[in-house]
Backbone as a printed PyTorch tensor [residue, N CA C, xyz], in Angstrom:
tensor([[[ 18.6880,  -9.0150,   4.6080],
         [ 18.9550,  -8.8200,   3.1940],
         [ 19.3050,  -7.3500,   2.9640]],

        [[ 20.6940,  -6.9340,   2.4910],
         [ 20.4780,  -5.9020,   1.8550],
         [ 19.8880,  -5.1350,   0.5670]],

        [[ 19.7060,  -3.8030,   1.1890],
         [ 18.9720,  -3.2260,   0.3730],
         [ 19.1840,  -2.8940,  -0.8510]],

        [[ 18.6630,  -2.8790,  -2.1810],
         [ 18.8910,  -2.1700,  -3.2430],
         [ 18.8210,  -0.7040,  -3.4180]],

        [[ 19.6590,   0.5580,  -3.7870],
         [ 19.5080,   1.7200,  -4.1160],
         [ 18.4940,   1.4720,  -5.8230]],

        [[ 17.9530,   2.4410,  -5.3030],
         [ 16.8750,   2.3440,  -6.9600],
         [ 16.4820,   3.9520,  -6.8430]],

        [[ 17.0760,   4.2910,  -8.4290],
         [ 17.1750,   6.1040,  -8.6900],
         [ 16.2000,   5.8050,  -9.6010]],

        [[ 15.8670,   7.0240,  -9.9370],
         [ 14.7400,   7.5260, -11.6180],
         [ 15.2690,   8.9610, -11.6310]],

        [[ 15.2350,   8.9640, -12.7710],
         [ 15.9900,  10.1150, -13.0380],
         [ 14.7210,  10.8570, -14.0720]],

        [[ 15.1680,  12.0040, -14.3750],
         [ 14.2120,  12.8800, -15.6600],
         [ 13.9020,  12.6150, -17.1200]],

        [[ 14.8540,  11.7670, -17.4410],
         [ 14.4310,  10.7840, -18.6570],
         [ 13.6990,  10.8100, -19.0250]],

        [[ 12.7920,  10.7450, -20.0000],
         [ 11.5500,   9.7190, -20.9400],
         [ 12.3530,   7.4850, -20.4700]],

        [[ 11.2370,   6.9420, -19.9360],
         [ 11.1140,   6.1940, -19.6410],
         [ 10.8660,   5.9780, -18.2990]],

        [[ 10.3330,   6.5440, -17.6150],
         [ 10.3930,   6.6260, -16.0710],
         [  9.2020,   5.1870, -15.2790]],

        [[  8.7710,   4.6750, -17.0730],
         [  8.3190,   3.3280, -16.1360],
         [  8.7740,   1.9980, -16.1560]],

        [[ 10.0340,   2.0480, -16.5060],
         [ 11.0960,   1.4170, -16.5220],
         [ 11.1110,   1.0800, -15.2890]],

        [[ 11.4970,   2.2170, -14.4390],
         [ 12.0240,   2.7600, -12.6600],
         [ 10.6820,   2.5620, -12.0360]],

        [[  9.3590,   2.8300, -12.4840],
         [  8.5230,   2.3790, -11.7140],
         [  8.2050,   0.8710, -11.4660]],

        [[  8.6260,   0.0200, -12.6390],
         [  8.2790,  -1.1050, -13.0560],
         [  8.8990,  -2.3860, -12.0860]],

        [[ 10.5170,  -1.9840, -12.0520],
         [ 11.7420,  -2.2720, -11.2480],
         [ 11.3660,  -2.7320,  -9.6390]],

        [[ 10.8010,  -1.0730,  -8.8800],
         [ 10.3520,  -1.0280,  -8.1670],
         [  9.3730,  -1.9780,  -7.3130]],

        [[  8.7350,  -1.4550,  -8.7250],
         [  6.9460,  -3.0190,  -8.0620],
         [  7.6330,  -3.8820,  -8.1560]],

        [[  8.5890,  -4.5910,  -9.1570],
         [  8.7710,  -6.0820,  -9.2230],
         [ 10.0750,  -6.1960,  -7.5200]],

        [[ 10.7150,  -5.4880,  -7.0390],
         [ 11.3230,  -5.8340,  -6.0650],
         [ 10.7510,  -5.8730,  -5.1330]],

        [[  9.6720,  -5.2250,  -4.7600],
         [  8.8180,  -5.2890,  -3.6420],
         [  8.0460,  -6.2580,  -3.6990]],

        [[  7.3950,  -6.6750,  -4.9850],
         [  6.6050,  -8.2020,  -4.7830],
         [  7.4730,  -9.3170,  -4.2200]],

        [[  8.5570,  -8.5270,  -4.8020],
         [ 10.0440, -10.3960,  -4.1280],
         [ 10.5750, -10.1560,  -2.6510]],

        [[  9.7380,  -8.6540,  -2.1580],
         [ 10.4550,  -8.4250,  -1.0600],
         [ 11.3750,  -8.2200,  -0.9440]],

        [[ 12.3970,  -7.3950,  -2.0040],
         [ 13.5010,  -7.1320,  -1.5720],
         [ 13.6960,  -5.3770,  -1.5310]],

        [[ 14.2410,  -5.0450,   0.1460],
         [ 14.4890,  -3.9270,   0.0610],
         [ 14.4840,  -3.0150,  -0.8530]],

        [[ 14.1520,  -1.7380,  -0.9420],
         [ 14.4570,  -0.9590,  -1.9590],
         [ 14.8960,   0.5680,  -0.9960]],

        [[ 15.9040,   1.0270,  -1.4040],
         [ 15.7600,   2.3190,  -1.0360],
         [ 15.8240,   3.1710,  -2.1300]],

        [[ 14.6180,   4.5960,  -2.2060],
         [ 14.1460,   4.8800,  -3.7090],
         [ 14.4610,   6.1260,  -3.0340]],

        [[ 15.1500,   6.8530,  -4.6120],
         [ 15.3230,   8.4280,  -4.7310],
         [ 14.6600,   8.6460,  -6.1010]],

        [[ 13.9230,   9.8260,  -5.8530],
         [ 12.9450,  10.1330,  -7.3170],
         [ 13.8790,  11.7060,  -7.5260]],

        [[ 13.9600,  11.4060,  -8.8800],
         [ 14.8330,  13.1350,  -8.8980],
         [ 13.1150,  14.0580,  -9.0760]],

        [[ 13.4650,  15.2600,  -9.3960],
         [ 12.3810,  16.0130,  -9.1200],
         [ 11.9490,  16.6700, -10.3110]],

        [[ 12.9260,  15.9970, -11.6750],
         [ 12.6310,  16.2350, -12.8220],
         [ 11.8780,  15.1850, -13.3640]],

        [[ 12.6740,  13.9450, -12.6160],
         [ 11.6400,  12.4330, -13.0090],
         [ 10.1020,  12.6900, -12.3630]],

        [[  9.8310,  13.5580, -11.4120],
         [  8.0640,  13.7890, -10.9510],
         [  7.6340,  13.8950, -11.9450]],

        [[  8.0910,  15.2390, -12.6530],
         [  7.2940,  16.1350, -13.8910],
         [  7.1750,  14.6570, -14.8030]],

        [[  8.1430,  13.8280, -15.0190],
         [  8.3270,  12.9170, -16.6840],
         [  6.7280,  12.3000, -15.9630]],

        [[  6.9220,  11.8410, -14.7810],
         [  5.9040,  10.6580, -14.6630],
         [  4.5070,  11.5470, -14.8130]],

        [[  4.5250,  12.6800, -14.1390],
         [  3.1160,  13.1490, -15.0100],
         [  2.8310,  12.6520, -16.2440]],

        [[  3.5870,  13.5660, -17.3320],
         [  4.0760,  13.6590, -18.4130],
         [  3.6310,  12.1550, -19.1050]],

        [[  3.8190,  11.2930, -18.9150],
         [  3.9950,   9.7940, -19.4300],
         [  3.5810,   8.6600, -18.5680]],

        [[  3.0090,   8.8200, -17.3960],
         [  2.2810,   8.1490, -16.4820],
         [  0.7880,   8.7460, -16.3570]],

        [[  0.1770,  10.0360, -16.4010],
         [ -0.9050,  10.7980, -15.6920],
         [ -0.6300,  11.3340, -14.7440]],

        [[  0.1210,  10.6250, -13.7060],
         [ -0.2210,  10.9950, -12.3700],
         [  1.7020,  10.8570, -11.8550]],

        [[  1.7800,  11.0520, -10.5640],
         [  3.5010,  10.8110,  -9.9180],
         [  2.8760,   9.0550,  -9.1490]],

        [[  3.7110,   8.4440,  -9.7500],
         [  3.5950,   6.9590,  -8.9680],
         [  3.5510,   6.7680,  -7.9950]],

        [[  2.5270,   5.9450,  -6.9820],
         [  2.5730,   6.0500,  -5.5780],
         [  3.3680,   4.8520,  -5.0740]],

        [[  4.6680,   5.4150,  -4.4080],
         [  5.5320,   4.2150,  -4.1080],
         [  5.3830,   4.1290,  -2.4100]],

        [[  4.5140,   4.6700,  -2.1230],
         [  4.0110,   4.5030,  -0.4630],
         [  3.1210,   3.1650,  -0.3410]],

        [[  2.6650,   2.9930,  -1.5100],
         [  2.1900,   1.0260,  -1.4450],
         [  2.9420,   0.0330,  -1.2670]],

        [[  3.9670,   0.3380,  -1.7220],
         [  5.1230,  -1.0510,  -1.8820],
         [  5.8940,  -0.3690,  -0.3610]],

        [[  6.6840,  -1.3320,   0.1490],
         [  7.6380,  -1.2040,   1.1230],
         [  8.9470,  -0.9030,   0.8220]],

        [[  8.9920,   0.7760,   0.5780],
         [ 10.1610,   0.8080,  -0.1230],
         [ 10.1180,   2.1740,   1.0950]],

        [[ 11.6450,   2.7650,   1.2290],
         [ 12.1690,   3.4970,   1.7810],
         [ 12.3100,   4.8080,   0.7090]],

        [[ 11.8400,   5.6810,   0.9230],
         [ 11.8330,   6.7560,  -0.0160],
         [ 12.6960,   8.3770,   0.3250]],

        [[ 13.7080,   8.4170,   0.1040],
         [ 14.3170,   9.3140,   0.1570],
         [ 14.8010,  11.1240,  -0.6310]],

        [[ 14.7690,  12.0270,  -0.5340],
         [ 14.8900,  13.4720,  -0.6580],
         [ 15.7350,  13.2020,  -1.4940]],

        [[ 15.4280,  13.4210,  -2.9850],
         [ 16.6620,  14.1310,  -3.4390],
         [ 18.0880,  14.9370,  -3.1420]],

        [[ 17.5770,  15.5400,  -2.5380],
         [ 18.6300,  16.5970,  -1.4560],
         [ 18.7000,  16.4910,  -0.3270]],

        [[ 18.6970,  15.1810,  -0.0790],
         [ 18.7960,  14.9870,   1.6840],
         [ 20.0540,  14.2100,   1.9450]],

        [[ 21.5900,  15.0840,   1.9260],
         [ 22.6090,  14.4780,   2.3750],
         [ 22.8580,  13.6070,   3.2110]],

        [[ 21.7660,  13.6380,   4.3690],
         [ 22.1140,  12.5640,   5.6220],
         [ 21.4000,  11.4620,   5.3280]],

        [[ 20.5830,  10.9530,   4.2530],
         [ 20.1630,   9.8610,   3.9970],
         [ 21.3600,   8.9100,   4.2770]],

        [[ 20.6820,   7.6380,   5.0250],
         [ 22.2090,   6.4440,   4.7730],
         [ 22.5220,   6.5740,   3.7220]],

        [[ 22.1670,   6.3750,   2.4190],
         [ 22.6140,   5.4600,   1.6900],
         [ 23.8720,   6.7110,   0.5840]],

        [[ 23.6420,   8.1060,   1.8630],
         [ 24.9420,   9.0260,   1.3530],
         [ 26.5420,   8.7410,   1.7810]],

        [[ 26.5820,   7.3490,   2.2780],
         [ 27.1440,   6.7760,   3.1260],
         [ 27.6540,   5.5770,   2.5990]],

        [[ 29.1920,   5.1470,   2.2930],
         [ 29.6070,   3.9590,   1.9020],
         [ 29.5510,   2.8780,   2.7590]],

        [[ 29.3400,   3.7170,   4.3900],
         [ 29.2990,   2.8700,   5.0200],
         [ 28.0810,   1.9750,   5.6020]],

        [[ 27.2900,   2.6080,   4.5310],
         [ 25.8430,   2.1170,   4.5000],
         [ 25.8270,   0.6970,   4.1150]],

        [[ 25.6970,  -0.5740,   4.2040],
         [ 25.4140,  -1.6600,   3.4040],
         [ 24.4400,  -1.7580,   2.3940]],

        [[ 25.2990,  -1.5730,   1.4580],
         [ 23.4410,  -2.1390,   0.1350],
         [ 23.7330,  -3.2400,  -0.9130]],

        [[ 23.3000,  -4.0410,  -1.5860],
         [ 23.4970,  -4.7660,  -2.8020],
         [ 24.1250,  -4.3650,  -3.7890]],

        [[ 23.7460,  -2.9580,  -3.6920],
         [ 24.5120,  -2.3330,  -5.2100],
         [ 23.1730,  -1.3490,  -5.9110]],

        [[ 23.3250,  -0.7240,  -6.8850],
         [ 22.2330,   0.8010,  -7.0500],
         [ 22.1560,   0.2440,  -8.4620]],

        [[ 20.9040,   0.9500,  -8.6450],
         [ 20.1560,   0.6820, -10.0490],
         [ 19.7520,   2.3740, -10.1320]],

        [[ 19.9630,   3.1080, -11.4700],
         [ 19.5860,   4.4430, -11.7980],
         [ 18.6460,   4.2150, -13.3240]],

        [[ 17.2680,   4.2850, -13.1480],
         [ 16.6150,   3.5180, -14.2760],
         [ 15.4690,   4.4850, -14.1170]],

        [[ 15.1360,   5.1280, -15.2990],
         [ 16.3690,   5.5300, -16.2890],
         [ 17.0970,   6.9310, -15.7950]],

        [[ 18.1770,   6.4070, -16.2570],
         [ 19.3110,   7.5390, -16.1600],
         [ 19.4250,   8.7250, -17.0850]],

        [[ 19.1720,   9.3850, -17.1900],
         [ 19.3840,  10.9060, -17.6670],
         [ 21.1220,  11.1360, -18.2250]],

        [[ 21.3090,  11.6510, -19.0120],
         [ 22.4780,  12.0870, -19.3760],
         [ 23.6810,  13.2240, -18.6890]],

        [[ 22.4680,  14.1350, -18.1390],
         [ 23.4630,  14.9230, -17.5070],
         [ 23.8510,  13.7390, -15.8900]],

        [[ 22.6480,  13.0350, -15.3630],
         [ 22.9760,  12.4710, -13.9310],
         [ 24.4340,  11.1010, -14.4510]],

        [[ 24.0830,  10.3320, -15.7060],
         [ 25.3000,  10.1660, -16.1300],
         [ 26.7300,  10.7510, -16.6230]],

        [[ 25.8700,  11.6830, -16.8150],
         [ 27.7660,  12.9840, -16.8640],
         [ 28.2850,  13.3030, -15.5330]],

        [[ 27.1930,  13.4340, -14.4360],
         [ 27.8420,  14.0930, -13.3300],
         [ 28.2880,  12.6960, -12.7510]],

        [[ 27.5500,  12.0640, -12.6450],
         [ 28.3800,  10.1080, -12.2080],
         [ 29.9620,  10.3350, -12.1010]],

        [[ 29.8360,  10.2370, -14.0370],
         [ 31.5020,   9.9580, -15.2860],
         [ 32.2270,  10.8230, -14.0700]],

        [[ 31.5400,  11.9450, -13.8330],
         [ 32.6200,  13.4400, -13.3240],
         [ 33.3910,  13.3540, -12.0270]],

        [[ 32.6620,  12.2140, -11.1780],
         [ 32.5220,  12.5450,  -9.5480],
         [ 31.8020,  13.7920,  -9.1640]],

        [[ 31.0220,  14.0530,  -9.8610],
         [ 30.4000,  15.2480,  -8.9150],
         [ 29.2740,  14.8550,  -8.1110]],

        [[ 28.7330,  15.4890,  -7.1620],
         [ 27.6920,  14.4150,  -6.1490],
         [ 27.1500,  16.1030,  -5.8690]],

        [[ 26.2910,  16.2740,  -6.9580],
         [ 25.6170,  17.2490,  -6.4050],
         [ 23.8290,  17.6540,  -5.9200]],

        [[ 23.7870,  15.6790,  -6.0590],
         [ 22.4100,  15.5460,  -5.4650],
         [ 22.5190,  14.1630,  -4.7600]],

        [[ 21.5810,  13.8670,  -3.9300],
         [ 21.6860,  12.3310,  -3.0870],
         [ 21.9690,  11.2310,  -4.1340]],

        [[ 21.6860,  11.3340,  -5.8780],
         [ 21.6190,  10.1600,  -6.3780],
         [ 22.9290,   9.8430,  -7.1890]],

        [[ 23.7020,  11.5600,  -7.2580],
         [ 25.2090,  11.3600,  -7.5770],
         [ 25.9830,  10.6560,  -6.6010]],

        [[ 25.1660,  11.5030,  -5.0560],
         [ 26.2070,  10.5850,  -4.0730],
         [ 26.4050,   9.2670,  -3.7720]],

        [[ 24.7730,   8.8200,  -3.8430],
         [ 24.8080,   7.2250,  -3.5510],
         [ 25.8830,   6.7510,  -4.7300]],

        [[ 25.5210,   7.1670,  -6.3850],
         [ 26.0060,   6.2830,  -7.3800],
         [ 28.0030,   6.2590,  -6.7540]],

        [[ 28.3960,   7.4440,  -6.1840],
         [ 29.8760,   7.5790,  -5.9240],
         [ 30.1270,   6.6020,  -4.9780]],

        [[ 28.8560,   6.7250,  -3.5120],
         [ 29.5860,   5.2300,  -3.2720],
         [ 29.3910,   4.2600,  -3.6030]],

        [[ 28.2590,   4.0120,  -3.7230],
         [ 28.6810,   2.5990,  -4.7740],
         [ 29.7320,   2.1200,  -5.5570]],

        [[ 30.5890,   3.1710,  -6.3810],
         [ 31.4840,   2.8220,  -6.8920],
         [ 32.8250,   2.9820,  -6.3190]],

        [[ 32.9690,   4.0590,  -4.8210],
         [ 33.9160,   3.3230,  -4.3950],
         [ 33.8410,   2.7090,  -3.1790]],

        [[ 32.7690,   1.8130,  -3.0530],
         [ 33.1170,   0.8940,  -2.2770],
         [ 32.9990,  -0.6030,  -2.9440]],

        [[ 33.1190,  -0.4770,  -4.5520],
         [ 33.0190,  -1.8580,  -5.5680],
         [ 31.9370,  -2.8140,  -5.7840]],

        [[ 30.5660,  -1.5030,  -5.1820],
         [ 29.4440,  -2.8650,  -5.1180],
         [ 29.3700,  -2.4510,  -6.4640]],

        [[ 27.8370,  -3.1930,  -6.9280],
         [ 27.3900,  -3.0980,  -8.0020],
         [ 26.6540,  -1.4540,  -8.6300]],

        [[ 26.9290,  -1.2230,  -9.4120],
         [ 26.4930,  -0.0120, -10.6770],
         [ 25.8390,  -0.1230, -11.7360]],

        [[ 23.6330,  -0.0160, -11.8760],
         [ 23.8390,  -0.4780, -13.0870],
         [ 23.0180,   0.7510, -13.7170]],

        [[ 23.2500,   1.4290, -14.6670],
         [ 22.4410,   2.4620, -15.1590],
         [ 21.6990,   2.4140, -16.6960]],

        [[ 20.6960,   2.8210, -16.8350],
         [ 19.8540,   2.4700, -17.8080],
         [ 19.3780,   3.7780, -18.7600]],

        [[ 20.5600,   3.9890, -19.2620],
         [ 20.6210,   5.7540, -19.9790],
         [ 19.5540,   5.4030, -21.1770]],

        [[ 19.0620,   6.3910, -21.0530],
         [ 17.5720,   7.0060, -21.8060],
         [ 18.2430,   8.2600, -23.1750]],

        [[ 18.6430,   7.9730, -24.4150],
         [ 18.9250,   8.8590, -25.1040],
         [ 18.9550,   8.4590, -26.0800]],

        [[ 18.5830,   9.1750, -27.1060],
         [ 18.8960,   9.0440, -28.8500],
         [ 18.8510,  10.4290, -29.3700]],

        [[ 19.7670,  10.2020, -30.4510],
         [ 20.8440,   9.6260, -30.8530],
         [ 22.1610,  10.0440, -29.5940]],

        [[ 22.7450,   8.8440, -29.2000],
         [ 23.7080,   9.3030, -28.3000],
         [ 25.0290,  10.2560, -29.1540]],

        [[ 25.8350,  11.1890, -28.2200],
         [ 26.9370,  11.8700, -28.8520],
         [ 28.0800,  11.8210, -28.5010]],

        [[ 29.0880,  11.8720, -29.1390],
         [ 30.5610,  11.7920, -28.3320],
         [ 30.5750,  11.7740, -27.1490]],

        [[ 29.9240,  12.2750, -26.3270],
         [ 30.1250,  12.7110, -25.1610],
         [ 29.4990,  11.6590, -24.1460]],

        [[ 28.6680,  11.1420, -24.5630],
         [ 27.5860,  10.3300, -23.8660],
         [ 28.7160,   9.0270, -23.7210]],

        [[ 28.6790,   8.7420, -25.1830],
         [ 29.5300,   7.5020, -25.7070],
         [ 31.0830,   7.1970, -24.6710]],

        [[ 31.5080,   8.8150, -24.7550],
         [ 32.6750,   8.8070, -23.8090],
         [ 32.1280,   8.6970, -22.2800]],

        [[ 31.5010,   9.6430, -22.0400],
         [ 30.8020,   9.0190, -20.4270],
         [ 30.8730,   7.6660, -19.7270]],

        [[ 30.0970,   7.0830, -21.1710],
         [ 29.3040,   5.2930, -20.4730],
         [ 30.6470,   4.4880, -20.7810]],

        [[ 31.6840,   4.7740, -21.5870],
         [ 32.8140,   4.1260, -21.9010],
         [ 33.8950,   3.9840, -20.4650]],

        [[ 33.9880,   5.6630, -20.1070],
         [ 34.5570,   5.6840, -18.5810],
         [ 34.0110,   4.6890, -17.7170]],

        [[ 32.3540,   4.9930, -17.1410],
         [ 31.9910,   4.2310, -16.3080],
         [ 31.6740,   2.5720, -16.4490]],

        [[ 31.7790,   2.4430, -17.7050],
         [ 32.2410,   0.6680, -18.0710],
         [ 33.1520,   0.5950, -17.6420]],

        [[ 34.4770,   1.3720, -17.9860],
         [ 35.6960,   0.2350, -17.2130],
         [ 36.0950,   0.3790, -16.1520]],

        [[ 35.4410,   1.3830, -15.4730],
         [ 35.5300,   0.9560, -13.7280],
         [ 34.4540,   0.1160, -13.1780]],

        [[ 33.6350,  -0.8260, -13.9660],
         [ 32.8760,  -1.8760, -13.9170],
         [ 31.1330,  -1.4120, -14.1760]],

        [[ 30.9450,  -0.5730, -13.8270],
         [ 29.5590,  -0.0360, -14.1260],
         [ 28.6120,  -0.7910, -15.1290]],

        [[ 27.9880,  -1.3180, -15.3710],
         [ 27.2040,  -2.2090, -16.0160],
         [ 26.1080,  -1.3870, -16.6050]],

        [[ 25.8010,  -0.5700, -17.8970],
         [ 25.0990,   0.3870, -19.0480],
         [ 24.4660,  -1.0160, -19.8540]],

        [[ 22.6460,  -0.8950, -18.9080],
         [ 21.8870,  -1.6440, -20.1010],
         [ 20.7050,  -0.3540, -20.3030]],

        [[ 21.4730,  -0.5270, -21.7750],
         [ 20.2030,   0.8960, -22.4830],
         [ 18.6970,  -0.3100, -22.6390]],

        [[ 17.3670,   0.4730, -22.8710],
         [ 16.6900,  -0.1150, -22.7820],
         [ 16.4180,  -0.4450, -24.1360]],

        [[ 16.8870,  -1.2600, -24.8740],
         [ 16.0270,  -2.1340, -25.9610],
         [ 15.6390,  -3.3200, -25.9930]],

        [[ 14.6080,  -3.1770, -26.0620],
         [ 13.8390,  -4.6480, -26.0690],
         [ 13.9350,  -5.2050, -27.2920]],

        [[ 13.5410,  -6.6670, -26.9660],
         [ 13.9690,  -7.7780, -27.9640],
         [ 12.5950,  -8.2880, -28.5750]],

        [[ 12.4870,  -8.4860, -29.7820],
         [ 11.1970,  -9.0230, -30.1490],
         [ 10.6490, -10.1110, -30.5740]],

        [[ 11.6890, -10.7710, -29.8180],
         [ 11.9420, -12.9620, -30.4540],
         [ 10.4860, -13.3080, -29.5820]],

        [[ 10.1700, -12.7460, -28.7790],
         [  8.7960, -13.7850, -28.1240],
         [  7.6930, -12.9090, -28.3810]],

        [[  7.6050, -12.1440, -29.8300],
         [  6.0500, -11.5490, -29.9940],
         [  5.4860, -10.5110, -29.0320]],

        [[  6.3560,  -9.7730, -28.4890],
         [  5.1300,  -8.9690, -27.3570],
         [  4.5560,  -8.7470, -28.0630]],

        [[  3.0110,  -8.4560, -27.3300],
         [  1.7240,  -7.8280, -27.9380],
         [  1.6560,  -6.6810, -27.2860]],

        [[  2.2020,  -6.4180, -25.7850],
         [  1.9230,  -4.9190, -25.3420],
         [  3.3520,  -4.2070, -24.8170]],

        [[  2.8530,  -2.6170, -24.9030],
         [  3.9750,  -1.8950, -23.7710],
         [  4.4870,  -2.8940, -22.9780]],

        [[  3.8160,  -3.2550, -21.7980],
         [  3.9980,  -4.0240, -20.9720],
         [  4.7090,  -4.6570, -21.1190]],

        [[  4.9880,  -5.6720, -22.2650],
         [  5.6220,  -6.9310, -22.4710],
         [  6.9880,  -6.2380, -22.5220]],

        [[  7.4350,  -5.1600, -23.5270],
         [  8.3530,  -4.7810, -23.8360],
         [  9.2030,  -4.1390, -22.7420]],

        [[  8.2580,  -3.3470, -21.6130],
         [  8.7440,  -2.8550, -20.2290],
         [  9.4710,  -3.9270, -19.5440]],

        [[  9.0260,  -5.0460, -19.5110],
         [  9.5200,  -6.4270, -18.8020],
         [ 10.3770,  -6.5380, -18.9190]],

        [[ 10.7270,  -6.5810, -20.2500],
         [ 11.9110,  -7.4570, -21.4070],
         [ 12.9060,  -6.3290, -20.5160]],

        [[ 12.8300,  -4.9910, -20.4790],
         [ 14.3270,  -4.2610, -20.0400],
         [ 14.2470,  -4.2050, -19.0350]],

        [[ 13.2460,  -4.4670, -18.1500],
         [ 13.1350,  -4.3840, -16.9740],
         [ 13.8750,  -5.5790, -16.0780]],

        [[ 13.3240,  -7.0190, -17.1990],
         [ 13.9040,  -8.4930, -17.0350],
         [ 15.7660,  -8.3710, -16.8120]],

        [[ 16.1340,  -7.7710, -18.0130],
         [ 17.0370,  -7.6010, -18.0140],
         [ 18.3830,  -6.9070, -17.0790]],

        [[ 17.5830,  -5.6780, -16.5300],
         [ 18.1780,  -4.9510, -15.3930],
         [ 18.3010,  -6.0950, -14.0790]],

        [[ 17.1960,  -7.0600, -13.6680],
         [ 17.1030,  -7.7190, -13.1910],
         [ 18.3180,  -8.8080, -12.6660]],

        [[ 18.2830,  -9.2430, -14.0990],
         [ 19.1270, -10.2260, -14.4760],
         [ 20.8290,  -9.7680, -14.2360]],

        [[ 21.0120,  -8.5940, -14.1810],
         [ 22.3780,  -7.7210, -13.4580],
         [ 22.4400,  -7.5860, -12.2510]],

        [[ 21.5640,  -7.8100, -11.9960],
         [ 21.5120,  -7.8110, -10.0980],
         [ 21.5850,  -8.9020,  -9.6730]],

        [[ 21.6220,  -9.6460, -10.3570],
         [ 20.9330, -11.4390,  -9.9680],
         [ 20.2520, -11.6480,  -9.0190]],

        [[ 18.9460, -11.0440,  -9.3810],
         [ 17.3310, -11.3260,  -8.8260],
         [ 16.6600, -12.4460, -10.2750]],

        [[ 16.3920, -13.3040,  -9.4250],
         [ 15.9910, -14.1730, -10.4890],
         [ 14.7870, -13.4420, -10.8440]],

        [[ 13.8220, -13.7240, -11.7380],
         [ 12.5010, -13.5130, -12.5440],
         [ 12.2860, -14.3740, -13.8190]],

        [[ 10.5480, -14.1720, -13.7570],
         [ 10.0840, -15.1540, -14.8830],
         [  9.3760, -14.0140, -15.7980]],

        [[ 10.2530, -12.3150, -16.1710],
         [  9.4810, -11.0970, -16.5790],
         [  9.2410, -11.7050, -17.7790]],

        [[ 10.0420, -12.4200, -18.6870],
         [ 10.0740, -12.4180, -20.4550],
         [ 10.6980, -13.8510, -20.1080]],

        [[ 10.0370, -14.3480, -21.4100],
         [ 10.9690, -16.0510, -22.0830],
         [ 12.1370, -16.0600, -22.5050]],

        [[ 13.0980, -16.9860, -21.6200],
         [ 14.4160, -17.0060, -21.7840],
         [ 14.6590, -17.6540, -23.7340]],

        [[ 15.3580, -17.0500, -23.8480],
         [ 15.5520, -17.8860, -25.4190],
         [ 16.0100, -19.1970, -25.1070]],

        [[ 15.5910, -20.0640, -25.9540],
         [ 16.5010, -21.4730, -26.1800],
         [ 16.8120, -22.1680, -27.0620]],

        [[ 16.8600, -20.6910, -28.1450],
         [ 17.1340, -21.5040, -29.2150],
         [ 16.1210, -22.0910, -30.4260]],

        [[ 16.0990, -22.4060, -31.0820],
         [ 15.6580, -22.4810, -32.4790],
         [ 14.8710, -23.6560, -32.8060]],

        [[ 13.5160, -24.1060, -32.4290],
         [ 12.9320, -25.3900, -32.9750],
         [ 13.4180, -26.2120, -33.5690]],

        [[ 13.8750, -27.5500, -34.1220],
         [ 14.5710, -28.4160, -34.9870],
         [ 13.0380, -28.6610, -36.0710]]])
């Protein structure tokens, strides 16, 4: 099975990217993980502590470590998930610039046509953002911002983490049972 690329970026939401994580490793599916080194500080910040991803079976890679495979198109992977994505790591994406392992992976990924899906963390977005995620839509890139839906009542964080988490999911086509599929309207 190939592997999934899975980024976290410096964002506010960084348990989005932790969340992702656990749920691919319970399904067993590969992960190869880059933590930027601004996303450490968030997860203090909004976790307590830096998440220990040495539990799950995930491959954990240097920010700045060019010779990682997955700096490599000729690496095989499923396709990369950047959750959540930061604005500037989505500007440098839009740019081609690859001036850390998680610009580079996202470059090949996109040119070798696998999958791209990024989960930008911002409000109020600005021209610029708007123009960014507009570029990397139509070279296929797949932008699910995280809003959750509130048709099935969550009662916690948790529930609501799922729901975008479900969703990122659901772009990869990893099945899951994170949140209740809608079906529509009682008679």
């Amino acid at each position: 099975m190939k592997p999934y690329v899975v980024a976290i970026t410096g964002a506010s939401g960084v348990i989005y990217g932790v969340r992702l994580v656990e749920v691919l490793a319970e399904q067993r599916i590969p992960v190869e993980l880059v933590v930027s080194d601004t996303a450490k500080i968030v997860m203090k910040e909004e976790l307590g502590s830096e998440a220990d991803f040495k539990k799950q079976s995930v491959s954990i890679h240097d920010l700045h470590d060019f010779t990682a495979p997955i700096a490599s198109g000729s690496y095989p992977t499923a396709g990369m998930v950047i959750i959540p994505c930061s604005m500037g790591t989505l500007g440098a994406i839009a740019s081609g610039l690859s001036q850390n392992l998680i610009h580079r992976a996202a470059d090949c990924t996109i040119k070798e046509g696998r999958k791209l899906i990024l989960v930008p963390r911002e409000t109020p977005l600005s021209a610029i953002h708007l123009e960014n995620m507009l570029k990397l839509a139509r070279l296929g890139v797949k932008i699910v911002p995280p809003m959750p839906a509130f048709y099935s009542a969550q009662e916690k964080i948790s529930d609501l983490v799922d729901f975008v988490v479900g969703k990122v999911l659901d772009q990869m086509g990893v099945p899951h049972a994170l949140y209740p599929r809608w079906v529509g309207k009682a008679a």
